[in-house]
C-alpha positions in Angstrom: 0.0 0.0 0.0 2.5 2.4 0.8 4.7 1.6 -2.4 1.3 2.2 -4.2 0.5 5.4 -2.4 3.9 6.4 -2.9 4.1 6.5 -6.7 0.8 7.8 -7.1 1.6 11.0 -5.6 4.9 11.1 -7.2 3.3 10.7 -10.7 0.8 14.0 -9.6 4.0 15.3 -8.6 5.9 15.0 -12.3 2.8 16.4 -13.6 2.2 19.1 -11.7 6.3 19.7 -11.9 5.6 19.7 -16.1 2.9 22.3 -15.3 5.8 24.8 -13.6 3.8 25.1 -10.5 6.5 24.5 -8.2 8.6 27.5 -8.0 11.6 27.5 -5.5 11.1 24.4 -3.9 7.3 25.8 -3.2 4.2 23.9 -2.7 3.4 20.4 -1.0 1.4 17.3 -1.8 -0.1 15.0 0.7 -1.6 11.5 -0.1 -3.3 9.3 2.6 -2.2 5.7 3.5 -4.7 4.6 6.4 -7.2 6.0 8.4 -6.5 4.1 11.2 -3.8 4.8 12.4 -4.0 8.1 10.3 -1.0 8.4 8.1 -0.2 10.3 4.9 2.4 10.8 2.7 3.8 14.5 2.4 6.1 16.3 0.3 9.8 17.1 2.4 11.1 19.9 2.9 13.1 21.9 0.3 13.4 19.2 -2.6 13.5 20.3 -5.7 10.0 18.7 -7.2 11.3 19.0 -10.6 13.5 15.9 -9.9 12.4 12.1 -8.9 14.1 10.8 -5.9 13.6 8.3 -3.1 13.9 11.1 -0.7 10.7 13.0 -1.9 8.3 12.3 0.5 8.0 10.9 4.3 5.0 9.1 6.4 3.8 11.1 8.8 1.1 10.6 11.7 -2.0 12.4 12.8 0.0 15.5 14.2 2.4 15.5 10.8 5.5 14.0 12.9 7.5 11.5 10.9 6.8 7.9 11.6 10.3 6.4 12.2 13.5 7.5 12.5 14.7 10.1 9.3 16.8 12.7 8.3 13.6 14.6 6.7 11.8 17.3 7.4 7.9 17.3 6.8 6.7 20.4 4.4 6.0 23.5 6.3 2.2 23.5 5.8 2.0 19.8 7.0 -0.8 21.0 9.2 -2.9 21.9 6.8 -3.0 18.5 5.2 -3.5 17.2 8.6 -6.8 19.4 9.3 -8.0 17.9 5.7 -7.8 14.2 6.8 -8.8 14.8 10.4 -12.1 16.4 9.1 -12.9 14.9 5.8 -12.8 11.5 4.0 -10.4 13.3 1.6 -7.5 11.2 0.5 -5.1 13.3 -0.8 -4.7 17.1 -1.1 -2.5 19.5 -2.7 -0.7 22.9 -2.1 0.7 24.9 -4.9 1.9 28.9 -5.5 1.3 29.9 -8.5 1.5 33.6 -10.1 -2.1 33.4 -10.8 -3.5 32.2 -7.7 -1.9 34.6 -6.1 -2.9 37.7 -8.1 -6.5 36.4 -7.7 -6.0 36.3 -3.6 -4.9 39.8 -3.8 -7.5 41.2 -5.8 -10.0 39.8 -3.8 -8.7 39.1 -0.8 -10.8 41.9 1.5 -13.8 40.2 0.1 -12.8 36.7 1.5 -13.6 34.7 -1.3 -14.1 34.7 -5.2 -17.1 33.5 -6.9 -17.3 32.4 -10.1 -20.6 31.6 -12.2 -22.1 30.2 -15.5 -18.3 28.8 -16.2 -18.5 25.3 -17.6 -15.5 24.1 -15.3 -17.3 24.3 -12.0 -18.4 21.0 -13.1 -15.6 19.8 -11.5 -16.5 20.5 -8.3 -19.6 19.1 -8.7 -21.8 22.3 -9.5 -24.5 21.1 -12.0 -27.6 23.5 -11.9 -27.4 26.5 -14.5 -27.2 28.9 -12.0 -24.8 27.4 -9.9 -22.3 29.4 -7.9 -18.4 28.1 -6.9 -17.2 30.2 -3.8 -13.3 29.7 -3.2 -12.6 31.0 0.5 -10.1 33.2 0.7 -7.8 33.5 4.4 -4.6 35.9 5.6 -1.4 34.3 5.3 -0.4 33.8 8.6 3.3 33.0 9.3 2.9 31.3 12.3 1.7 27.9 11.1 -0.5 26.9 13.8 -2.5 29.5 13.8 -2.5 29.8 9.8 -3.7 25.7 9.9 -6.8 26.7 12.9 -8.0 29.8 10.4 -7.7 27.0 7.6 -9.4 24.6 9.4 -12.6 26.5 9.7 -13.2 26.6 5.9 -12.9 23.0 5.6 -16.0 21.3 5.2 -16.3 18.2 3.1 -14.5 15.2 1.1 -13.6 18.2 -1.8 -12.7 21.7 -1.7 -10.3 24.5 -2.1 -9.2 27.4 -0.1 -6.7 29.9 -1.3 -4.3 32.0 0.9 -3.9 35.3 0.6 -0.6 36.0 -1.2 0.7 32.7 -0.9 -1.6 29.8 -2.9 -3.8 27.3 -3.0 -4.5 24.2 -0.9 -7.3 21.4 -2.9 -8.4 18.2 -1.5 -10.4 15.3 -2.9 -11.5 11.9 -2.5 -8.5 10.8 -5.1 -5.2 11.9 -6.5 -7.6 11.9 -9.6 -10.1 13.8 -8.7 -7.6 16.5 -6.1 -5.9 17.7 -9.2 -8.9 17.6 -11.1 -9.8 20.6 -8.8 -6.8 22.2 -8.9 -6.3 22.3 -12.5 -10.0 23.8 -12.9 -9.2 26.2 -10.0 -6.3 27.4 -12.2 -8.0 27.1 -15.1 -10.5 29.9 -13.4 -8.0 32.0 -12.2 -6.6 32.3 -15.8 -9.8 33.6 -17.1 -10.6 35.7 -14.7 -7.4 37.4 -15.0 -7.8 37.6 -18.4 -11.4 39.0 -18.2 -9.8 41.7 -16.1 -7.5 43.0 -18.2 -10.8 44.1 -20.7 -12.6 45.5 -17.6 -11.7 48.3 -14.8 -10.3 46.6 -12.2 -11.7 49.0 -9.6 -14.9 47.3 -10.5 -13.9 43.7 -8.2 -12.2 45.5 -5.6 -13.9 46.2 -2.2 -13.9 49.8 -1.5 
C-alpha cells in the first residue's frame, strides 16, 4: 500500500512539476495511507520537485510528525493537510503557489472569497444547476503555522474543496489523486480567465472599496 500510495503521488508530482507550478522548492502534496492509524504521505522539505528521488516524501502521523526514525523534514504546511484528513474523507490534497492564484487572492482578498458563475469548469466541483455558484474562501497568510492551519481549518467542510491564501496559494483536497488535481487544474483554469477578463474591464470594479 504504501509503495502504491507512494508513486501515485509522485506521478501527480511530475505532472504538476511539467505544469511549472512549483517554484523555488514551493508547494506540497499529501496522499493518505490509512485511516487508522492516520498516516499520509507528504512532500519534504526543500526538494527540488522538478527531480524524482527516493527522498521525496515521508509518512507522517495524525500530528504530521515523521513515523520512524529520518533525516527529513515534513513540508511547512504539513498542518494543513492534517486538518483535511482529520475532518474529511479526503485522500489526498494538494498545495501549490502559482502567479495566478496569487494575483486572484490579492485582488479579492478583503472580500474573502471569489465566486465564479455560468463557467462550464465548476463542473468539477460538482456544480450542476445553470445557476450554480463556486465560492473559493479566501484567508490571511499567517506565518505562524498553527494559527494559519486553525484559520484554515474552519473553511474545511467536506470530502472536496479548495481554499486559497492570501498572497501565498492554494490548498485542494479530494476523495483521489484523480479527482484533487482535477480541482486544482479547474481552479487554475478559473484564475486564468478571470485574470484575463480583467484585463478588458476596470479593475476598480472587483475590488472592495
Amino acid at each position: 500500500m504504501l509503495n502504491e500510495k507512494w508513486n501515485e503521488l509522485a506521478d501527480v508530482k511530475d505532472e504538476l512539476s511539467g505544469r511549472d507550478w512549483f517554484m523555488g522548492t514551493s508547494g506540497n502534496l499529501a496522499i493518505k495511507v490509512s485511516d487508522r492509524p492516520l498516516q499520509f504521505l507528504v512532500t519534504a522539505s526543500g526538494k527540488d520537485k522538478r527531480k524524482r528521488t527516493d527522498e521525496d516524501f515521508l509518512l507522517v502521523d495524525e500530528y504530521g510528525r515523521p513515523v520512524g526514525e529520518t533525516h527529513l523534514k515534513p513540508s511547512a504546511e504539513t498542518l494543513l493537510h492534517v486538518e483535511i484528513y482529520r475532518r474529511t474523507n479526503a485522500g489526498c490534497s494538494l498545495h501549490v503557489h502559482t502567479i495566478d492564484n496569487n494575483v486572484i487572492s490579492e485582488i479579492y482578498g478583503d472580500r474573502g472569497e471569489v465566486s465564479f458563475q455560468g463557467q462550464e469548469i465548476i463542473k468539477a466541483f460538482d456544480k450542476w444547476d445553470e445557476d450554480a455558484v463556486l465560492k473559493i474562501p479566501i484567508i490571511r497568510n499567517y506565518a505562524h503555522i498553527p494559527t494559519l492551519a486553525k484559520e484554515f481549518a474552519q473553511r474545511v467542510h467536506g470530502d472536496t474543496g479548495a481554499v486559497l491564501i492570501r498572497n501565498h496559494g492554494i490548498t485542494v483536497w479530494g476523495r483521489s489523486a484523480f479527482e484533487a488535481k482535477k480541482l486544482l487544474e479547474a481552479s487554475e483554469f478559473l484564475f486564468k480567465y478571470e485574470l484575463r477578463l480583467l484585463e478588458h474591464k476596470p479593475i476598480q470594479l472587483f475590488r472592495v472599496v
